[in-house]
C-alpha positions in Angstrom: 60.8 30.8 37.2 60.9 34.3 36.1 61.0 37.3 38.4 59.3 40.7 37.8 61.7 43.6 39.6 60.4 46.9 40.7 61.8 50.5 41.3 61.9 49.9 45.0 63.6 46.5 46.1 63.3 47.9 50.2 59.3 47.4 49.8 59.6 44.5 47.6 57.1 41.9 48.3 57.7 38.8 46.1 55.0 37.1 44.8 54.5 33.6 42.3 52.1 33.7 39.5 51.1 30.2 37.8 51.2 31.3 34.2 48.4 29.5 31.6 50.7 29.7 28.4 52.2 26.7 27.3 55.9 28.1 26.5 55.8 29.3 30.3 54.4 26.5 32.1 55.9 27.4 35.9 55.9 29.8 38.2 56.6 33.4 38.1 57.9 35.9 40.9 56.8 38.7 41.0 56.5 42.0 43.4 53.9 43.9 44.8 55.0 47.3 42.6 53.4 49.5 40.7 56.4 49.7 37.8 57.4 46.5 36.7 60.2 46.6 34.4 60.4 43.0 31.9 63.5 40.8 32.0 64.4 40.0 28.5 62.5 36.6 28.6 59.5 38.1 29.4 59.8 40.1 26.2 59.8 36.8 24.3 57.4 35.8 26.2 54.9 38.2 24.7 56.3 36.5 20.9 55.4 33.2 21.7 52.0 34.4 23.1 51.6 36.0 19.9 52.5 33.5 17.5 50.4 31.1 19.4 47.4 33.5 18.9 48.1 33.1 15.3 48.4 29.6 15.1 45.0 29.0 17.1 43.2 31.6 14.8 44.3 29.4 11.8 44.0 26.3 13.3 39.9 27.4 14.3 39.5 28.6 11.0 40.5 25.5 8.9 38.7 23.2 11.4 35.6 25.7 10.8 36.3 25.2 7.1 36.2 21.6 7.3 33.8 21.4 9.8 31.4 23.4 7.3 32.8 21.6 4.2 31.8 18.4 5.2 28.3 19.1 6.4 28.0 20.9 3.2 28.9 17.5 1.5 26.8 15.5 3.6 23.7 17.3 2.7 24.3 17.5 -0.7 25.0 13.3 -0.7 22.0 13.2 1.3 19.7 15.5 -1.2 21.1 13.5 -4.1 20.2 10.5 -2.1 16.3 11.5 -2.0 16.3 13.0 -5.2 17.6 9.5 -7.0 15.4 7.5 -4.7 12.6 9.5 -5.3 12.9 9.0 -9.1 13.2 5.6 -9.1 10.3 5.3 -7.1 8.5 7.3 -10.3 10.2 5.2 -12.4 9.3 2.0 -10.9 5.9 3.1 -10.8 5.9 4.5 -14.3 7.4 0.8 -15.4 4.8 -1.2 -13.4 1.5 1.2 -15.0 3.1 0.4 -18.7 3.4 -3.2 -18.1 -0.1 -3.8 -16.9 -1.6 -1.0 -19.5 0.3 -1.3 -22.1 -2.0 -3.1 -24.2 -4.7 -0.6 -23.5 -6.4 1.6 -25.1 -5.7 5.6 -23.8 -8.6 7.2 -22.1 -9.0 9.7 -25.2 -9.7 6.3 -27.1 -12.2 4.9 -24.2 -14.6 7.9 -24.5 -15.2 7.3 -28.1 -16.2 3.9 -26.9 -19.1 4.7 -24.9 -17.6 6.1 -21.6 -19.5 8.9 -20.4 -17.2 11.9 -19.2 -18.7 13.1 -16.0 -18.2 16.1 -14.1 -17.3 16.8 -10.9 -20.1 18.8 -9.7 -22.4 16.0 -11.1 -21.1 13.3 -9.3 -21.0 15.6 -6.1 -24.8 16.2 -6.3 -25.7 12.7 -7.3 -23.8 11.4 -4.2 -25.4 14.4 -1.9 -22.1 15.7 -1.1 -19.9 12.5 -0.5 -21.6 12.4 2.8 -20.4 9.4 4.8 -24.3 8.5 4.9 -23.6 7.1 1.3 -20.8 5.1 1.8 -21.2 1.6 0.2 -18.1 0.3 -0.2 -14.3 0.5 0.1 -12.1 -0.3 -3.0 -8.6 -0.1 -3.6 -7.1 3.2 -2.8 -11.5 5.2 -2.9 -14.5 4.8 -1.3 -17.4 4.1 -3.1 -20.7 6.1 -2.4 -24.3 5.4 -3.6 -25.4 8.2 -6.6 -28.9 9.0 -8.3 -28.7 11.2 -11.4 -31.3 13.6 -12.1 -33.2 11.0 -14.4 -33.4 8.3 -11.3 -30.4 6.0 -12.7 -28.6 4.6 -9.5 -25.1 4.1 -9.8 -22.0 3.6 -7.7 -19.3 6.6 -7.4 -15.9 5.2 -6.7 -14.1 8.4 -5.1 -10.4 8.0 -5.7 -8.0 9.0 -2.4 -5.9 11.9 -3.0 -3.4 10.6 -0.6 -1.0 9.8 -3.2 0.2 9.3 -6.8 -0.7 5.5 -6.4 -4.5 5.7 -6.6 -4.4 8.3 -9.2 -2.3 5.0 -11.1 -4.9 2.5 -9.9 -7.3 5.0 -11.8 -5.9 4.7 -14.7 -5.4 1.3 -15.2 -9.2 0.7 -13.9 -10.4 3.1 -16.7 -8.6 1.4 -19.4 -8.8 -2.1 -18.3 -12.8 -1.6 -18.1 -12.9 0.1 -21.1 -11.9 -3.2 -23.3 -12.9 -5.3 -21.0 -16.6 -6.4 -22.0 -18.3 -9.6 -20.2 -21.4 -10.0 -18.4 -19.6 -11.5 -15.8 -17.3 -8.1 -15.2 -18.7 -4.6 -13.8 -19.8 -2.4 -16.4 -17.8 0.9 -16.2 -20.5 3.7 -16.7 -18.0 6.4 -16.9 -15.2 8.4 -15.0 -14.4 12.5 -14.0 -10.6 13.3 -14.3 -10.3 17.1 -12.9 -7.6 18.5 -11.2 -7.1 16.5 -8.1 -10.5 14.5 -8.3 -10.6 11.1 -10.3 -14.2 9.2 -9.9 -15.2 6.0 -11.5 -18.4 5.5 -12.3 -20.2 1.9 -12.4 -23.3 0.2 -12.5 -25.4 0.1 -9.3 -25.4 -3.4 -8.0 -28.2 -3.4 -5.6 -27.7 -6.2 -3.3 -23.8 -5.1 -2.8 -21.1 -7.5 -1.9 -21.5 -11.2 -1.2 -18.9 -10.6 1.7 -21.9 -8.6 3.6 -24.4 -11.8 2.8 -21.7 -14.2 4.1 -20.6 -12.3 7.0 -23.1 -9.9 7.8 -22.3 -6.9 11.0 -24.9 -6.3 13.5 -27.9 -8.5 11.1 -27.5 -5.7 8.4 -27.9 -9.3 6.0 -30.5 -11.9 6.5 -27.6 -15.6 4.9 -30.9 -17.7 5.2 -33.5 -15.5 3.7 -31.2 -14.4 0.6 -28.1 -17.0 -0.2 -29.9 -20.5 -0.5 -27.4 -23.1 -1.9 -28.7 -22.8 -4.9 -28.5 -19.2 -5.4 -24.4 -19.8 -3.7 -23.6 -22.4 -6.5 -24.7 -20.1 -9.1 -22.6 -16.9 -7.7 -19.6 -19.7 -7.4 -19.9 -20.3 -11.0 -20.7 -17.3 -12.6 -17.3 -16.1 -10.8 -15.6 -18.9 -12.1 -16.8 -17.7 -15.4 -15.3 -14.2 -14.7 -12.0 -15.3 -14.4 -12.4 -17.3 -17.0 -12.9 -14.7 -19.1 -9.8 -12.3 -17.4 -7.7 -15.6 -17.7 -9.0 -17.5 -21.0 -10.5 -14.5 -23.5 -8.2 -11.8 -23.3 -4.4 -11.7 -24.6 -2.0 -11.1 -22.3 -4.3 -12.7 -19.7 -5.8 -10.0 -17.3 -5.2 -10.9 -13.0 -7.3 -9.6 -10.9 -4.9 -10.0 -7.8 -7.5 -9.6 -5.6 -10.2 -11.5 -6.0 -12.1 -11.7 -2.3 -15.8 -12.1 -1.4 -16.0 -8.3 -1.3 -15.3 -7.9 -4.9 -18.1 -10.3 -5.9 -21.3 -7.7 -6.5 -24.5 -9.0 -7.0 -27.7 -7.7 -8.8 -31.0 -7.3 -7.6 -31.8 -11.4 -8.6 -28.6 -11.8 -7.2 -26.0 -12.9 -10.1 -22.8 -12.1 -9.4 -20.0 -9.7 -10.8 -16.6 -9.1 -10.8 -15.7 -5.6 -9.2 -12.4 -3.6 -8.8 -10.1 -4.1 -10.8 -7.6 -1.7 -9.5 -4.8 -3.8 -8.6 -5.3 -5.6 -11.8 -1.6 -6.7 -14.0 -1.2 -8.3 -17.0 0.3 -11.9 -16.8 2.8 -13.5 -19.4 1.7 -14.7 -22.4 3.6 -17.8 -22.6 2.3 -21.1 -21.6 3.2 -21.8 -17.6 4.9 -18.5 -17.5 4.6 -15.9 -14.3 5.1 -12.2 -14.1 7.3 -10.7 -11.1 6.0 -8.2 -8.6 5.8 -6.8 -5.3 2.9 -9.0 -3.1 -0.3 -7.4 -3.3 -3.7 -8.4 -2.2 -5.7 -9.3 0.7 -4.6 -11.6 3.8 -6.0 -15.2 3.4 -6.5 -14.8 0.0 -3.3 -14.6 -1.6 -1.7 -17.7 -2.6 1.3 -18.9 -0.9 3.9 -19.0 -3.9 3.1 -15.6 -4.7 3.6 -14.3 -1.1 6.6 -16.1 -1.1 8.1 -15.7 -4.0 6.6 -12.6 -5.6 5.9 -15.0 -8.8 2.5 -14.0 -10.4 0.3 -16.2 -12.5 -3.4 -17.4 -13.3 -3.2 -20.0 -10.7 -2.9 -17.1 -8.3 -6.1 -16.2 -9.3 -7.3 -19.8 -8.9 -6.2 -20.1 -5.3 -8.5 -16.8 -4.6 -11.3 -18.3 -5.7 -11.0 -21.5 -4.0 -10.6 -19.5 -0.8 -14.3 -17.8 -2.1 -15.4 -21.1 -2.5 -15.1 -22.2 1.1 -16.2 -19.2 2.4 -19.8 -20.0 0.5 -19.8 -23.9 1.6 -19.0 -23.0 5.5 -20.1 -19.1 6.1 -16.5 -19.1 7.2 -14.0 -15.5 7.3 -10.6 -16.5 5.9 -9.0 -15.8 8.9 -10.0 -15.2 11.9 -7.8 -15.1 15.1 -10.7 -14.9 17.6 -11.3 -18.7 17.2 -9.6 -21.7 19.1 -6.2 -22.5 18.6 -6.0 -24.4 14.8 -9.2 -22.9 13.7 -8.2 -19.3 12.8 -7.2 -19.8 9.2 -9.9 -21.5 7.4 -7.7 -23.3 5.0 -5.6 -25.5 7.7 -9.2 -25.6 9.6 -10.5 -27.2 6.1 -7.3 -29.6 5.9 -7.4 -31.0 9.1 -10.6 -31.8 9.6 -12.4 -32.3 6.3 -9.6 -33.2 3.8 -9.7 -36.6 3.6 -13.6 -36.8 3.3 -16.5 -34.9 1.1 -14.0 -32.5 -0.2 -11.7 -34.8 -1.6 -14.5 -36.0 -3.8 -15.9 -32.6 -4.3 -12.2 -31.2 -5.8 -12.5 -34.0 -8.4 -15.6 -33.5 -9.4 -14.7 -29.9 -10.2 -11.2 -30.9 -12.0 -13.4 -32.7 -14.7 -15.2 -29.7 -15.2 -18.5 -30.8 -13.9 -20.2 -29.4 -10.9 -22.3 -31.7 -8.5 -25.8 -31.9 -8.7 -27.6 -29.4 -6.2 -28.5 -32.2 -4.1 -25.1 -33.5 -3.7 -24.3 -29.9 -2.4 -26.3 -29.8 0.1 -25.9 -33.3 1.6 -21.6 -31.7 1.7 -23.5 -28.3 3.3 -25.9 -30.9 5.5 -22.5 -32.9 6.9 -21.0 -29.9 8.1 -24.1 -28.0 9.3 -23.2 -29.0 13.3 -19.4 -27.2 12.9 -21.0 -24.1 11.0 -23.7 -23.7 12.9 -23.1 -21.4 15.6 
């Protein structure tokens, strides 16, 4: 306890201050005086209080240091971070284009074969704006619109999404792919625009659009009965299989679609069928029973199951596409589609369960020795299964 004295010590009047300074924790008496005079500890006192100023001002400046030091690390790390990730990403993306263009020609090369360059204030008056009036189609990463040119051709405008660096990638691998690709069986590529921001594909104008829409028409904007007779459904069936031949067969590496659906089958005006969009397209491995690895892409119920599951792309994956296809034309049948009963929603385990055992069985064979039933025989299949498809 330390005691403050004054000039007076008749009128003293002691009082006891608690003191906040750690080398005089205690009490302090003191007296109501105006002059205090300061024993000798008081005095040192005022040095501690001092040095401990000191100390705090260095000890808040090296924590402010460090403080600072490490957040400037942290978002350094955290920009280095991004920047790496975001060029692997490129990378990645730069890897996967080369591997499934590689072997095609550049799009300097694909003019001088007959490409017409288009510009983009064509294609923006031949599709009236890009008005959602013309809207025919979705593809892979665009739209596609309905065009006339000024001489009355019709053709269809595939508007690439500027969203992101991926569809300006689908575009080029569609151009080049198209461009060597030549089959009856295939979508003719009429030509492309590449300016600035805007990259358009331009194809042939298939006028009775997708067999998806004849299959599984919206609102009655298809009439199945009036346009896709069995007859006309078995030839669509093989003139796909004929595409893929082709992609599969006739070209080296082989060329897979990866997603080969209902909507990417067009059809002409006496309703033969092409092969459309070939922007997810890869090239497979050119040895016998080999695969090519990559990230799952496609469309749900028709990607096969061993390349969902293992990422392990081949021909076959192709194959299990079209078989999909295939049941969609015998039974009017969406791949999947959760609004039925219980066990009915995927079309394949419907298929399985029900029908296995039977018609199909017979019908798989016959298509494993490369001959297709007669017409008749189809129909008696289509005729067996009318009462579960009718509805």
């Amino acid at each position: 306890m330390f005691k403050l004295q004054t000039c007076n010590p008749v009128k003293k009047k002691t009082l006891y201050l608690l003191v906040p300074h750690p080398p005089l924790w205690g009490l302090i008496e003191a007296v109501s005086c105006k002059t205090f005079f300061l024993s000798s500890m008081e005095a040192k006192d005022d040095d501690y209080t001092r040095k401990d100023r000191a100390v705090l001002v260095t000890v808040v400046v090296f924590a402010s240091l460090a403080v600072a030091s490490v957040f400037v690390a942290l978002s350094y790390y955290c920009y280095i971070r991004n920047k790496v990730s975001k060029r692997l990403k490129t990378t990645n993306k730069r890897i996967e284009y080369e591997e499934r263009a590689s072997s095609f020609p550049s799009l300097q090369v694909t003019a001088e074969k007959g490409l017409q360059v288009f510009t983009f204030k064509q294609l923006q008056s031949a599709a009236s704006g890009f008005t959602k009036s013309n809207i025919i189609g979705h593809g892979a990463f665009g739209s596609v619109y309905r065009g006339v040119f000024p001489d009355g051709r019709k053709v269809a405008i595939k508007l690439m999404d500027q969203a992101g660096k991926q569809g300006e990638e689908e575009f080029k691998v569609e151009v080049e792919l198209l461009s060597r690709l030549r089959s009856p069986y295939l979508l003719l590529l009429i030509g492309y625009c590449s300016e600035s921001n805007h990259k358009v594909l331009i194809y042939e104008f298939m006028v009775n659009g997708g067999l998806q829409e004849h299959l599984h028409p919206v609102d009655g904007s298809r009439s199945v009965s009036s346009s896709l007779d069995w007859e006309t459904r078995l030839r669509i069936a093989l003139e796909a299989a004929k595409g893929l031949e082709y992609l599969h067969e006739h070209v080296n590496p082989p060329v897979i679609h990866r997603d080969f659906k209902s909507s990417n089958i067009l059809l002409d005006k006496s309703f033969h069928a092409k092969i459309s969009d070939f922007g997810l397209a890869k090239l497979g491995s050119d040895k016998v029973g080999g695969h090519v690895s990559t990230r799952v892409l496609g469309t749900q119920g028709y990607v096969a199951p061993e390349y969902a599951l293992t990422g392990h792309l081949t021909t076959k994956s192709d194959v299990y596409s079209y078989g999909i296809v295939l049941l969609e034309l015998l039974t009017g049948r969406v791949p999947v589609d959760m609004k039925r009963p219980p066990g009915e929603g995927v079309l394949v385990s419907w298929i399985e369960k029900r029908f296995w055992r039977s018609w199909i069985l017979l019908w798989m064979v016959s298509t494993q020795q490369r001959t297709w039933f007669k017409l008749q025989r189809l129909q008696l299949c289509v005729y067996r299964m009318r009462p579960i498809t009718d509805h």
